[in-house]
Backbone as CSV, one residue per row, in Angstrom:
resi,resn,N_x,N_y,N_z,CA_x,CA_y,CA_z,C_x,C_y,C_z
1,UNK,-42.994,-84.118,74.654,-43.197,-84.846,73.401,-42.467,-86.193,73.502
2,UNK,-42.875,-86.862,72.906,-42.547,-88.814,73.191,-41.208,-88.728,72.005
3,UNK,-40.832,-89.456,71.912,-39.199,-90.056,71.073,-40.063,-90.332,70.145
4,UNK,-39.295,-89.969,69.294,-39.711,-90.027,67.917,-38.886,-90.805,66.429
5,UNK,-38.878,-91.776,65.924,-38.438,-91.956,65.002,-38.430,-92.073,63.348
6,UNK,-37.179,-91.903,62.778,-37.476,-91.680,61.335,-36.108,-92.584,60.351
7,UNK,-37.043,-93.697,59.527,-36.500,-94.449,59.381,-35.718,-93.721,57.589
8,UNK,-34.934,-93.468,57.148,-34.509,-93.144,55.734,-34.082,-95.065,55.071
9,UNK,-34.889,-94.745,54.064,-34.213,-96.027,52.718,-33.811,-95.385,51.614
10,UNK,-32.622,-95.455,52.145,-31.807,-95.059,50.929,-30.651,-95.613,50.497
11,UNK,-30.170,-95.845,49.189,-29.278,-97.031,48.433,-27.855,-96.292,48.558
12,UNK,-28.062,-94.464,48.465,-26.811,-93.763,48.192,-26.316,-93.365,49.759
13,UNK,-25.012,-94.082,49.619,-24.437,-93.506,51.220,-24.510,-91.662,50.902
14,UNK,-24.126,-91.373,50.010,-23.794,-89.566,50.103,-25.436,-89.129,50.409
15,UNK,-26.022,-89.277,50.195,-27.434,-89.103,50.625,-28.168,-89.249,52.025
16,UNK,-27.453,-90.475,52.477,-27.778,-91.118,53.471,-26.819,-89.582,54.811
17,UNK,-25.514,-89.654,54.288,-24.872,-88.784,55.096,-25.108,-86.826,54.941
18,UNK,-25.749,-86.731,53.928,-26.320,-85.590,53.721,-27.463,-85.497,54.947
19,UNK,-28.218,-86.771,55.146,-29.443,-85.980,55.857,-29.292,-86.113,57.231
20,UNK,-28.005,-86.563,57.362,-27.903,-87.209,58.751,-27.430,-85.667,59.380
21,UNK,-26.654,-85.027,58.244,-25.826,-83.959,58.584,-26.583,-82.601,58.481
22,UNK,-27.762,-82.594,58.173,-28.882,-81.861,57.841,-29.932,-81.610,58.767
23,UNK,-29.787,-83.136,59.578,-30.576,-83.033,60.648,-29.970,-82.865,61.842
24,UNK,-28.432,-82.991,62.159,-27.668,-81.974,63.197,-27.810,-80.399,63.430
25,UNK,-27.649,-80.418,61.621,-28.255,-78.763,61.568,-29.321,-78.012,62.019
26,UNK,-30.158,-78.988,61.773,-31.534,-78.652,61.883,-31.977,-78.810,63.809
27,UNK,-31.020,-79.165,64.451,-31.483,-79.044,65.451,-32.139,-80.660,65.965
28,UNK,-32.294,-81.306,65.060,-33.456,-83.012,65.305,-32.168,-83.803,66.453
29,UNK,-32.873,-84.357,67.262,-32.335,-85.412,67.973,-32.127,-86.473,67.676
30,UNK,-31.093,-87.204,68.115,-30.209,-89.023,67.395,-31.856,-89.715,66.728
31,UNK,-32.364,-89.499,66.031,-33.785,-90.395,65.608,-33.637,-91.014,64.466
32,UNK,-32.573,-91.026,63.696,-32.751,-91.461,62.008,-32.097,-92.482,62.452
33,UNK,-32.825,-93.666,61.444,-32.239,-94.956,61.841,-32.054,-95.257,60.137
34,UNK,-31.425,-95.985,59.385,-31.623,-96.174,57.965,-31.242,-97.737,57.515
35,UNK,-31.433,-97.936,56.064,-32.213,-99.138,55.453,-31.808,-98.955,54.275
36,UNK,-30.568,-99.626,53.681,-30.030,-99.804,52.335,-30.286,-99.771,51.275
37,UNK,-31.861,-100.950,51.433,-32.514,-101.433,49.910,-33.626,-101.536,50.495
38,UNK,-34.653,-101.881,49.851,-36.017,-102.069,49.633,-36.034,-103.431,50.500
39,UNK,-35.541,-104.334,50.260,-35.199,-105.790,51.261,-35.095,-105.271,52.809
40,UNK,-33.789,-104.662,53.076,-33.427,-103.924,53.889,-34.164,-103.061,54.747
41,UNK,-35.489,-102.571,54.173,-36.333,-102.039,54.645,-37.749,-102.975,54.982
42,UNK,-37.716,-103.966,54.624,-38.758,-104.568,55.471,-38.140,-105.805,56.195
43,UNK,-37.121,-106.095,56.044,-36.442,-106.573,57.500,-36.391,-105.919,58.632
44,UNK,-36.169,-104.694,58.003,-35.987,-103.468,59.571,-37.710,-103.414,60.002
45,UNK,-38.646,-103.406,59.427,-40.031,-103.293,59.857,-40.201,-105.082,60.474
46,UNK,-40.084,-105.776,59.871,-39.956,-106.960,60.465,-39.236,-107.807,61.883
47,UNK,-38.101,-106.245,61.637,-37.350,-106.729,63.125,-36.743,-108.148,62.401
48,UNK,-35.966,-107.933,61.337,-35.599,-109.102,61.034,-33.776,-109.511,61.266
49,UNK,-32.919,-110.268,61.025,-31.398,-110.291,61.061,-30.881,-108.951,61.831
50,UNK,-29.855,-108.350,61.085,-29.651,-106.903,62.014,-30.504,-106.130,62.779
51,UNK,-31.743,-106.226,62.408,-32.702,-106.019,63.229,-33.675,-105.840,63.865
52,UNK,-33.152,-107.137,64.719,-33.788,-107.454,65.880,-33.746,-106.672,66.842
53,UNK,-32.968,-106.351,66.731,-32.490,-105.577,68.220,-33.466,-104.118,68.666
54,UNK,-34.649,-104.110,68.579,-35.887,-103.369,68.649,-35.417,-101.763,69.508
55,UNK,-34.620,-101.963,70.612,-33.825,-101.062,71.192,-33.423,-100.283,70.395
56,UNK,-32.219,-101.099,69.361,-31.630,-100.180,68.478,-32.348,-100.190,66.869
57,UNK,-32.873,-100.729,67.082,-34.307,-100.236,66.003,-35.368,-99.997,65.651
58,UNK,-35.837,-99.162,66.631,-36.868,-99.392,66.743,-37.900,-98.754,65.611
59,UNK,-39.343,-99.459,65.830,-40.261,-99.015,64.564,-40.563,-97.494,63.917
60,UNK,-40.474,-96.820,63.167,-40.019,-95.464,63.097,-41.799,-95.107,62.767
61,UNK,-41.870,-93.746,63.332,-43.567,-93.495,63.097,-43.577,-92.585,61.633
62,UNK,-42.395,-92.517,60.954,-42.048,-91.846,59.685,-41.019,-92.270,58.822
63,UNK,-41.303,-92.622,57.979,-40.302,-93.596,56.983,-40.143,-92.121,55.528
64,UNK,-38.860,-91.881,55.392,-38.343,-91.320,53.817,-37.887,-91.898,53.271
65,UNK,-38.835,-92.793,51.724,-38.703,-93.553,51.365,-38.321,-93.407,49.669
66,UNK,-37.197,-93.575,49.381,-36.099,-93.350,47.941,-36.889,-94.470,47.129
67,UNK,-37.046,-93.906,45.906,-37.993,-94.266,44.614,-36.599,-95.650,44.255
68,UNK,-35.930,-95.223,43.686,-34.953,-96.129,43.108,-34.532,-96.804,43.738
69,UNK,-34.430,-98.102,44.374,-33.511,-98.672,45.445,-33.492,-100.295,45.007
70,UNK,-32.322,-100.946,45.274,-31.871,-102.202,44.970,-32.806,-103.435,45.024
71,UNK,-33.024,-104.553,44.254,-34.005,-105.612,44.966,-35.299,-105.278,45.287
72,UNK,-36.216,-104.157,46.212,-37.109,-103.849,45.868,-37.226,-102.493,45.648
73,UNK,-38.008,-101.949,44.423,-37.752,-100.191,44.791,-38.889,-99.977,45.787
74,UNK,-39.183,-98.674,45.789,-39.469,-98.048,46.709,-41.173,-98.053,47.020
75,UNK,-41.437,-97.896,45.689,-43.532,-98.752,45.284,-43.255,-99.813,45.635
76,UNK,-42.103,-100.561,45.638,-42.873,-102.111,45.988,-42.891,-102.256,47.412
77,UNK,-42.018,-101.335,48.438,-41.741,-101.157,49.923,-43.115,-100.421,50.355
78,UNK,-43.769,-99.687,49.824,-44.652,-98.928,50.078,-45.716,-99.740,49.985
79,UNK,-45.876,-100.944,48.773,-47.403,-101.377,48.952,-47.122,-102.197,49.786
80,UNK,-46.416,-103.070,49.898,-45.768,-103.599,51.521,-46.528,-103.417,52.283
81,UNK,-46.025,-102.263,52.657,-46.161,-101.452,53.820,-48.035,-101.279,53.779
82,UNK,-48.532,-100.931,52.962,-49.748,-100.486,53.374,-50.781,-101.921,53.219
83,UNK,-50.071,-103.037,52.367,-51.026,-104.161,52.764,-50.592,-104.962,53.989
84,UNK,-49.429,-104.484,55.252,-49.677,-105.117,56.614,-50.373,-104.282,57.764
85,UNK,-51.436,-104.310,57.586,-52.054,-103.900,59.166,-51.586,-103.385,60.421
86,UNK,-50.477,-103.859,60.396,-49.943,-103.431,61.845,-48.993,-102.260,61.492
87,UNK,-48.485,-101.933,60.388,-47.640,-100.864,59.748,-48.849,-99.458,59.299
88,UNK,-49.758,-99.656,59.260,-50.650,-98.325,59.002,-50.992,-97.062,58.923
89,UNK,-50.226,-97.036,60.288,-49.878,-96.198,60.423,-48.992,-95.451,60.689
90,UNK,-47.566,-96.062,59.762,-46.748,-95.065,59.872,-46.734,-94.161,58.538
91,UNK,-46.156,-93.236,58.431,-45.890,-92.303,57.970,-45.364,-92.354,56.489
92,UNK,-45.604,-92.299,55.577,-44.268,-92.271,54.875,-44.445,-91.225,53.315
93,UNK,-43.340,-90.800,53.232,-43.275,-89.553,52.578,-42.191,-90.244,51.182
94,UNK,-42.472,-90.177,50.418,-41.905,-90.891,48.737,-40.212,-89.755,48.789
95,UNK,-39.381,-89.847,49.424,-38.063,-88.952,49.138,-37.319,-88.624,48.010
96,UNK,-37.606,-88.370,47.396,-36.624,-89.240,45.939,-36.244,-87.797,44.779
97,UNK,-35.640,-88.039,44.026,-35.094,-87.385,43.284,-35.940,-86.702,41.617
98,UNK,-36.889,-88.356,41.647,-37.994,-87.804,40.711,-38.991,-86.731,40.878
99,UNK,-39.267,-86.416,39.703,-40.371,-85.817,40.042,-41.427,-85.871,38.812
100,UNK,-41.198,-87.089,38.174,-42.108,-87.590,37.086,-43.469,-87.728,37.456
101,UNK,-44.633,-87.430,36.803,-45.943,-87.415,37.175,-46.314,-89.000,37.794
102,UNK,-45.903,-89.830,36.652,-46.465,-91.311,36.768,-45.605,-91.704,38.348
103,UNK,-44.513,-91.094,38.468,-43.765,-91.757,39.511,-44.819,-91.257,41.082
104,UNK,-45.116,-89.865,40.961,-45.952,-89.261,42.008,-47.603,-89.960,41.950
105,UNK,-48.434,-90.163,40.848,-49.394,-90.856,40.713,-49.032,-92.138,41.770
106,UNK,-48.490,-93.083,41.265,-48.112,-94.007,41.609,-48.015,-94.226,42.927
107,UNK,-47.181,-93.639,43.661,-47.010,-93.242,45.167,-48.076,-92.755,45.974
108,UNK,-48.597,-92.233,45.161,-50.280,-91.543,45.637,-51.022,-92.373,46.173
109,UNK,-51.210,-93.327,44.740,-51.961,-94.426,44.710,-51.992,-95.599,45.590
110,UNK,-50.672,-95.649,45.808,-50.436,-96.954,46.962,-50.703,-96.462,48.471
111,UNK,-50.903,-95.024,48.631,-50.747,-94.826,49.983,-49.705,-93.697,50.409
112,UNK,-48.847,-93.611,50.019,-47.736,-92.153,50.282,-48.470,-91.391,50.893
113,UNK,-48.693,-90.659,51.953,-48.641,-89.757,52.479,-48.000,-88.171,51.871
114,UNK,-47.040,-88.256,51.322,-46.692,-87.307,50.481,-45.362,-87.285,49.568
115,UNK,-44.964,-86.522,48.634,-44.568,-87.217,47.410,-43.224,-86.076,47.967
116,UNK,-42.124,-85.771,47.492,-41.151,-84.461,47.720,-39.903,-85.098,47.023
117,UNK,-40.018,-83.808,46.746,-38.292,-83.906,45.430,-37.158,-83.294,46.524
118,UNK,-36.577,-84.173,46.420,-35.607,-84.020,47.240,-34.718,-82.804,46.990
119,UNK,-34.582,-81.903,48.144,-33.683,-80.480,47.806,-32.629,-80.589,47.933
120,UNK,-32.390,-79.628,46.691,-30.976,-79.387,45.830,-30.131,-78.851,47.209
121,UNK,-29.864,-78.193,48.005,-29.197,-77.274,48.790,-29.222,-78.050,50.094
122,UNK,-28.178,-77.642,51.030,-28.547,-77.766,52.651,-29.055,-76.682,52.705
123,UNK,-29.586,-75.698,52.699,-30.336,-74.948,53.543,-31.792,-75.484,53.358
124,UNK,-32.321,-76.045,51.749,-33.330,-76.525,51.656,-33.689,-77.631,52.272
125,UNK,-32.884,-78.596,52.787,-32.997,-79.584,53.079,-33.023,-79.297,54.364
126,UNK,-32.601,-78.429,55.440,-32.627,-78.058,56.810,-34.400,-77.641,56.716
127,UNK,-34.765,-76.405,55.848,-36.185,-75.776,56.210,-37.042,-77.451,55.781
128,UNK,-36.492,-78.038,55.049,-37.488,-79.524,54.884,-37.655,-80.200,55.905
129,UNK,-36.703,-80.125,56.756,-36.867,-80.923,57.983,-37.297,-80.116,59.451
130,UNK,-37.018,-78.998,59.217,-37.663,-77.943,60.241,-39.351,-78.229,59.743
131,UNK,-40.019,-77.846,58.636,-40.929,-77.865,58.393,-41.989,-79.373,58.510
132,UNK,-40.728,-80.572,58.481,-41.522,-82.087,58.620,-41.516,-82.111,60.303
133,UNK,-40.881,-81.683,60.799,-41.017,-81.685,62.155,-41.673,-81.264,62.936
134,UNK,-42.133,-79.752,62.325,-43.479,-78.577,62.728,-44.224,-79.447,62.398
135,UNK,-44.666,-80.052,61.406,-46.459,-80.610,61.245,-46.189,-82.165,61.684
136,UNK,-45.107,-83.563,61.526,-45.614,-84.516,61.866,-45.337,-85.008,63.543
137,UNK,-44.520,-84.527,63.816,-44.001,-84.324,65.099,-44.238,-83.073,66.269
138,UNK,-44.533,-81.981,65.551,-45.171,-81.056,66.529,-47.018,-80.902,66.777
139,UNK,-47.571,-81.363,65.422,-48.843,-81.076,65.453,-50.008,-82.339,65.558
140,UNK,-49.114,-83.590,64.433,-49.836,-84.922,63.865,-49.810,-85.302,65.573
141,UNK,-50.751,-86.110,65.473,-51.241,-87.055,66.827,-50.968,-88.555,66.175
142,UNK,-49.737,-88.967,66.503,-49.468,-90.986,66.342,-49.960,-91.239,67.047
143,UNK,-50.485,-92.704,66.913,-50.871,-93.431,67.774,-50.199,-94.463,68.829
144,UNK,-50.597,-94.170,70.092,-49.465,-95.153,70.690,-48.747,-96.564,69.988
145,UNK,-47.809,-96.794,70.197,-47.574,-98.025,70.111,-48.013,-98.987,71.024
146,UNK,-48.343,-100.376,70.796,-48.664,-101.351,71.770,-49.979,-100.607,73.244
147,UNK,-50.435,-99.927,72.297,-51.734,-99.767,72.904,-53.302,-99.810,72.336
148,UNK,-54.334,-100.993,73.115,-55.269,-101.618,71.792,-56.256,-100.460,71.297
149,UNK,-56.815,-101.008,70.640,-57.519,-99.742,69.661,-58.836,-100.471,70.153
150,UNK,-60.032,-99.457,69.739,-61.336,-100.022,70.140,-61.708,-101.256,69.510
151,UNK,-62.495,-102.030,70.319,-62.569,-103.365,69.542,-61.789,-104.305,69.381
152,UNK,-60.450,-103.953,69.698,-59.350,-104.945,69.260,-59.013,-105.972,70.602
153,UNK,-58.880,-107.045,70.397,-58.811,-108.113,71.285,-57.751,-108.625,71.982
154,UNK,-57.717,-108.115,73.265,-56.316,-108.050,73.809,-56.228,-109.446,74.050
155,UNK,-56.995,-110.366,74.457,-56.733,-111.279,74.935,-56.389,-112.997,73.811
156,UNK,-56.528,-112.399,72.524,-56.376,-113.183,71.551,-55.304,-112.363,70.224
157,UNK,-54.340,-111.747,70.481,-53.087,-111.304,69.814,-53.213,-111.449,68.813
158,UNK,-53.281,-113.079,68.183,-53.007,-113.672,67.063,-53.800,-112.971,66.354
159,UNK,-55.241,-112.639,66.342,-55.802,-112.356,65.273,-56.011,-111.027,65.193
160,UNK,-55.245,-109.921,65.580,-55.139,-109.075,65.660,-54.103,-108.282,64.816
161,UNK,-54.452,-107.686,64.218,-53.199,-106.781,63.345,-51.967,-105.625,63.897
């Protein structure tokens, strides 16, 4: 299986260190890379200031993405995300604490991949990540990175998404 990454945006460090410590548990390898604010998170897709450094950040094929977050929330990172072309296909799952209808509509609507209330427990939060790992990482088929798709024009970049 290829390296795999998973980017968390999240505003709350105790959160941030919950899943880090969740996913030791769980068995997941060094893959979580994370993203402060909503800003913060499309610099990191941008490869922007901190990072650049593509090595140590690289593009994650699964983003858990926190509803509430500083500067931009988390709908506005998401439609982002699904009006640049070259981001399409990553992953991304709405993480968050709500579980208000309009908030899940919403997320739906822009593109989310899937909506999840974030669990109360570490043990819940271990079978959450055992279980995201069985289907997007053991079963889902990503698509290479930096490899062209039919039709797409290797020899003219620019106009290419």
């Amino acid at each position: 299986m290829q390296k795999f990454w998973i980017l968390q945006v999240e505003d709350d460090e105790n959160d941030v260190r919950l899943l880090q410590f969740a996913m030791e548990s769980a068995g997941f390898p060094d893959c979580l890379r994370t993203a402060n604010s909503g800003q913060a998170a499309i610099d990191y897709f941008e490869g922007r200031g901190v990072f650049a450094d593509r090595g140590r950040y690289p593009l994650p094929q699964l983003v858990l993405l926190d509803l509430r977050l500083p500067r931009l929330n988390g709908l506005e990172v998401l439609r982002w995300l699904r009006e640049h072309p070259r981001f399409c296909h990553i992953v991304v799952i709405m993480f968050t604490a709500s579980a208000h209808p309009d908030d899940i509509h919403q997320a739906c609507d822009l593109g989310a991949n899937a909506f999840v209330q974030k669990p109360s427990t570490h043990a819940e939060l271990i079978k959450f990540l055992q279980c995201l790992r069985g289907f997007w990482f053991e079963f889902h088929q990503f698509p290479l990175q930096g490899v062209p798709r039919i039709g797409q024009d290797v020899t003219r970049p620019e106009l290419n998404p």
